[in-house]
C-alpha positions in Angstrom: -18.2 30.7 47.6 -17.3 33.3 49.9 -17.3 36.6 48.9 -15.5 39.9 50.5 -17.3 42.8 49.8 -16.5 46.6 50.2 -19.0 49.7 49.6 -21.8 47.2 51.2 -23.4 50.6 52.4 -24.0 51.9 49.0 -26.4 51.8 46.1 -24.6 49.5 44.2 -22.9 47.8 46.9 -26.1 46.9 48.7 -27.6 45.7 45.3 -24.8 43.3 44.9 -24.9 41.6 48.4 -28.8 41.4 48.2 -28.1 39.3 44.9 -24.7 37.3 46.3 -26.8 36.2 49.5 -30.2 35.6 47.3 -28.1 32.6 45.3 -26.7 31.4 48.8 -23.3 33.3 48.2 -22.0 33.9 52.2 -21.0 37.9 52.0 -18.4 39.3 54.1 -18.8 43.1 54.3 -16.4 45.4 55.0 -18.0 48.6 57.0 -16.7 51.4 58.5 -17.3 52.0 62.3 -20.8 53.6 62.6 -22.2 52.7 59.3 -25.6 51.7 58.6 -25.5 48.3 58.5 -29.4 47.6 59.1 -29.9 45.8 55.4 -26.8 44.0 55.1 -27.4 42.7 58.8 -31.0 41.6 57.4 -29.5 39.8 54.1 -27.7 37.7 56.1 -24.0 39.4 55.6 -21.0 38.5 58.1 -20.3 42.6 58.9 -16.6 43.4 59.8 -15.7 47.0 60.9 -12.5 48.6 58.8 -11.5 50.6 55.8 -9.7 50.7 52.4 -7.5 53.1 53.6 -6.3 50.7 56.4 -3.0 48.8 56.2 -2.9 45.8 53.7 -2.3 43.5 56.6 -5.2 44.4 58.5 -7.6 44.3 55.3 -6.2 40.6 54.2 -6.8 39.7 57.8 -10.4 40.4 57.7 -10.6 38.6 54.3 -9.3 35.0 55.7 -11.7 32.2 54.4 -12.6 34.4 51.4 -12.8 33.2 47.9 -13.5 36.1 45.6 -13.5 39.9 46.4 -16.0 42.6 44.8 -14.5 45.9 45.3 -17.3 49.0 45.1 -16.2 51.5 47.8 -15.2 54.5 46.5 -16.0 58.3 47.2 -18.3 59.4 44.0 -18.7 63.2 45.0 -15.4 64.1 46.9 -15.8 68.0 46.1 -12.6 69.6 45.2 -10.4 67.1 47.6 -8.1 65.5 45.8 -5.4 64.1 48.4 -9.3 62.7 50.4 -10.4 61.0 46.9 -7.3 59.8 46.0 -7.2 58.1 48.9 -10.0 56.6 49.3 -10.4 55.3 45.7 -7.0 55.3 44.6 -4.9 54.3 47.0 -8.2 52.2 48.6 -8.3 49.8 45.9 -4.6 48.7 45.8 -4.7 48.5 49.5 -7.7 46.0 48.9 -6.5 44.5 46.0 -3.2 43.8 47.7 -4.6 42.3 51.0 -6.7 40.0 47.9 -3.5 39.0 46.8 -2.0 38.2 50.4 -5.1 36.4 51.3 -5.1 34.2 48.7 -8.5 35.5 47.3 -9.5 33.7 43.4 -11.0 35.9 41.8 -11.5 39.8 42.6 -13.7 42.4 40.4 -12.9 46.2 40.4 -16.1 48.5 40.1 -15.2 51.6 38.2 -17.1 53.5 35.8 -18.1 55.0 32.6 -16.3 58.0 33.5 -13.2 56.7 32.4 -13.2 56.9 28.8 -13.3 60.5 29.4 -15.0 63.2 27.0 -15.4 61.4 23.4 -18.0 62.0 20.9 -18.2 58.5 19.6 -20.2 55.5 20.9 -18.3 53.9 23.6 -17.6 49.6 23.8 -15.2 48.3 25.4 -13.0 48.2 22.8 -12.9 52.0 23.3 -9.1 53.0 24.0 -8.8 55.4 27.6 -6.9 57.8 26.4 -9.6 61.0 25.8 -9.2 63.8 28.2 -11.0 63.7 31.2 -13.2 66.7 32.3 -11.1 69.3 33.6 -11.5 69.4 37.8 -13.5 66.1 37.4 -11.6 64.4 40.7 -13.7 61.5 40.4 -12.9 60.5 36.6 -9.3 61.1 37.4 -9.6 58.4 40.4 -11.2 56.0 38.8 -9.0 55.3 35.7 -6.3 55.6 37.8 -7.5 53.4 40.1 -7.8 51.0 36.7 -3.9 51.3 36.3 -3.6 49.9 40.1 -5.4 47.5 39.2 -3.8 46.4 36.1 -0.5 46.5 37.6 -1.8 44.5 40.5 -3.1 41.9 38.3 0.1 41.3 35.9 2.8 41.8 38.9 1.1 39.2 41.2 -1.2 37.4 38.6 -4.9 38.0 40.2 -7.5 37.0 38.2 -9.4 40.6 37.8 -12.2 41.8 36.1 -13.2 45.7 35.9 -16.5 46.3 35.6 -17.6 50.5 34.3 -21.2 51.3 34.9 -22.5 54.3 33.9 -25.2 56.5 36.1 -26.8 54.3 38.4 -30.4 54.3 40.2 -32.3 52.1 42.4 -33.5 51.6 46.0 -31.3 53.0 49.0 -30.4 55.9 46.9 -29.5 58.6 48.6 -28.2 60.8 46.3 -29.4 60.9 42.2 -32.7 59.7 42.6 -33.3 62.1 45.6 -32.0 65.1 43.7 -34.1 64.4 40.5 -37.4 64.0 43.1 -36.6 67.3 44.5 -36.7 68.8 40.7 -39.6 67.3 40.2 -41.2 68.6 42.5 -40.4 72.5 41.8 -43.0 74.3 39.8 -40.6 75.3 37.5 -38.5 72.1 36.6 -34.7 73.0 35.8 -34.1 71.9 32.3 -30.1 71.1 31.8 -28.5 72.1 28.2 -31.0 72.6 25.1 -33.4 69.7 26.2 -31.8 67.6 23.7 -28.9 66.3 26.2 -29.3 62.5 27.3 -27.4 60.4 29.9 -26.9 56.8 30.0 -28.6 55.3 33.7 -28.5 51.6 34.3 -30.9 49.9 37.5 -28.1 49.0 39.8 -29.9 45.7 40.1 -29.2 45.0 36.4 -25.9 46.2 37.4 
């Protein structure tokens, strides 16, 4: 099995090539120019320099000889940028999905996230319909389950074997961001305390992930 991988870089993404490569997976990564690319170069990874947001072409180029594709890149905090998330996270994943399609890929998974079922005050399965309102402002929430509908569409047009997988906060090594921030709190004298103390989020290791 050989798998295309994009978001490599990241926490999650750099989870899931450590575990393709430790069960003798071969792992294409996808990596824009002047990434770090020091762990997946030490797992073993066949790097390739590009991005979602190139042209479907290019992408299904660099995906020749693949069998499956995980898709994880995606911009998590894109500030109040909407035409810069949507790219990269909207648009991004039907570029890559495409480019799966014209390469002949398998099997593809989509990485969302838990964000997508939007505010609801009951306990969420995935039998849970998407159709609560999202956060207002919340750019990433709105790119995610809208990346979902590419997705979808992708898979019933051209008949791709898909599977979306929705994660909720995630922690581990090679974070750069969450575990970083709560550290920093940490190690205040007074530690900020968010809502009455009673609030509680859901955080999965993103090498259970």
């Amino acid at each position: 099995m050989r798998v295309f991988l994009t978001g490599g870089t990241g926490l999650l993404g750099s989870h899931l090539a450590e575990e393709l490569r430790s069960v003798g997976y071969d792992v294409v990564a996808l990596n824009r120019p002047g990434s770090d690319v020091a762990f997946l170069e030490a797992q073993g990874c066949t790097l390739v320099e590009g991005d979602v947001r190139d042209a479907t072409e290019s992408l299904a180029d660099l995906m020749a000889g693949c069998t499956h594709l995980v898709h994880s890149a995606a911009i998590v905090y894109g500030g109040s940028c909407w035409p810069k998330v949507r790219a990269v996270n909207v648009d991004g994943t039907r570029n890559v999905l495409m480019a799966a399609v014209k390469a002949g890929i398998n099997f593809a998974v989509h990485v969302s996230s838990v964000v997508v079922y939007g505010t609801v005050e009951v306990t969420v399965t995935e039998d849970t319909p998407l159709d609560a309102d999202l956060p207002a402002g919340d750019l990433y929430a709105r790119s995610k389950r809208e990346a979902e509908e590419v997705a979808r569409e992708i898979e019933e047009e051209h008949r791709i074997p898909l599977s979306v997988v929705r994660p909720c906060a995630v922690y581990g090594e090679r974070d750069r961001l969450t575990a970083l921030t709560v550290a920093k709190f940490l190690k205040l004298p007074i530690v900020p305390l968010l809502g009455p103390g009673e609030n509680t989020i859901p955080v999965v290791y993103s090498g259970n992930v």
